[in-house]
C-alpha positions in Angstrom: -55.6 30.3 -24.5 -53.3 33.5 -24.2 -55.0 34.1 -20.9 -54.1 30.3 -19.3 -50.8 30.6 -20.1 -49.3 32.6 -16.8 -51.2 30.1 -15.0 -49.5 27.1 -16.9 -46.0 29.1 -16.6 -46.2 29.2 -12.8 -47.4 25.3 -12.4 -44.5 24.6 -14.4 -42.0 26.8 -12.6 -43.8 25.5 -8.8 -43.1 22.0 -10.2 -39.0 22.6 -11.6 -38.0 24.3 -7.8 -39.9 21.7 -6.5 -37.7 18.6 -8.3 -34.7 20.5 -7.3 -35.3 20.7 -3.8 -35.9 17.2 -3.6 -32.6 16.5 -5.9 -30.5 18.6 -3.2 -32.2 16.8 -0.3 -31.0 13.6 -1.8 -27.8 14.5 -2.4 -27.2 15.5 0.9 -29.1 12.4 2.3 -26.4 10.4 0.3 -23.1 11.1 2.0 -24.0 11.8 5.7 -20.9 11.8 7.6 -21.1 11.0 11.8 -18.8 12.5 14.0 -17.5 8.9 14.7 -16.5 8.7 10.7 -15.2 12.4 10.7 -13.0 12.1 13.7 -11.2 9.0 11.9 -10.5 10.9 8.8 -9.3 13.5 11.1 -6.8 11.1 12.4 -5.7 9.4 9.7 -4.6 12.8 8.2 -3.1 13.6 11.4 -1.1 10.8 11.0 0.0 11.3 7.7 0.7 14.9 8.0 3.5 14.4 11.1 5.0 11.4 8.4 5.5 13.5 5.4 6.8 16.5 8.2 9.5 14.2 9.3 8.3 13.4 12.6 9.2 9.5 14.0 7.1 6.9 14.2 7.1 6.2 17.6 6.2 10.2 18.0 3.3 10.1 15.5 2.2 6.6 17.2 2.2 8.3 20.5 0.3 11.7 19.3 -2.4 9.5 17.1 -3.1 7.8 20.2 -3.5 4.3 18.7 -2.8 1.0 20.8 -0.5 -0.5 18.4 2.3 1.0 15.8 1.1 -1.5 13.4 -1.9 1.0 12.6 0.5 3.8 11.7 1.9 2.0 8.8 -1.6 0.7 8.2 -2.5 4.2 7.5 0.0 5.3 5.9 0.0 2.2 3.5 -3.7 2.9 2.9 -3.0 6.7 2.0 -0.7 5.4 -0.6 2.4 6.8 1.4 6.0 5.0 0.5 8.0 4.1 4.0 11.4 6.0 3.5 13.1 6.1 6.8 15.9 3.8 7.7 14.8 0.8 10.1 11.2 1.8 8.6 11.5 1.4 5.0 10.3 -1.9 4.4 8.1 -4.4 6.0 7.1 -3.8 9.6 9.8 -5.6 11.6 9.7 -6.5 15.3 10.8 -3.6 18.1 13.7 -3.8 19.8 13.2 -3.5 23.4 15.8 -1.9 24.9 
């Protein structure tokens, strides 16, 4: 019986590193992120970074390189981020052409 045992010990230990590998290979295989998905993210932190550094809209619409401004404040109402600049404070109003 004593003689069995460091052959039971390593079975045991084969099988505990072998459930762990697969637990890390399915955690990983749970959250895969594509480029696609990354370079949004990126953006949408772009986006709020030059808002909370003061920058104007019309500046950060231009650097985020979105068609419309509407997706700015889209953004920045998704990230929870309160609209505190003058003609920009409240709901999104029609532009002024000038």
């Amino acid at each position: 019986m004593i003689g069995s045992l460091p052959d039971e010990v390593l079975a045991l230990r084969k099988a505990a590193e072998h459930v762990i590998k697969l637990q890390e290979k399915m955690i990983v295989s749970l959250h895969p992120v594509s480029a696609s998905k990354t370079q949004k993210l990126d953006r949408e932190k772009t986006v709020v970074n030059l808002y909370v550094a003061g920058h104007p809209i019309d500046e950060i619409w231009r650097a985020s390189g979105f068609r419309s401004r509407s997706s700015i404040f889209r953004i920045l109402n998704k990230n929870g981020i309160k609209l505190n600049r003058g003609n920009h404070s409240g709901p999104i109003k029609k532009r002024d052409t000038k």
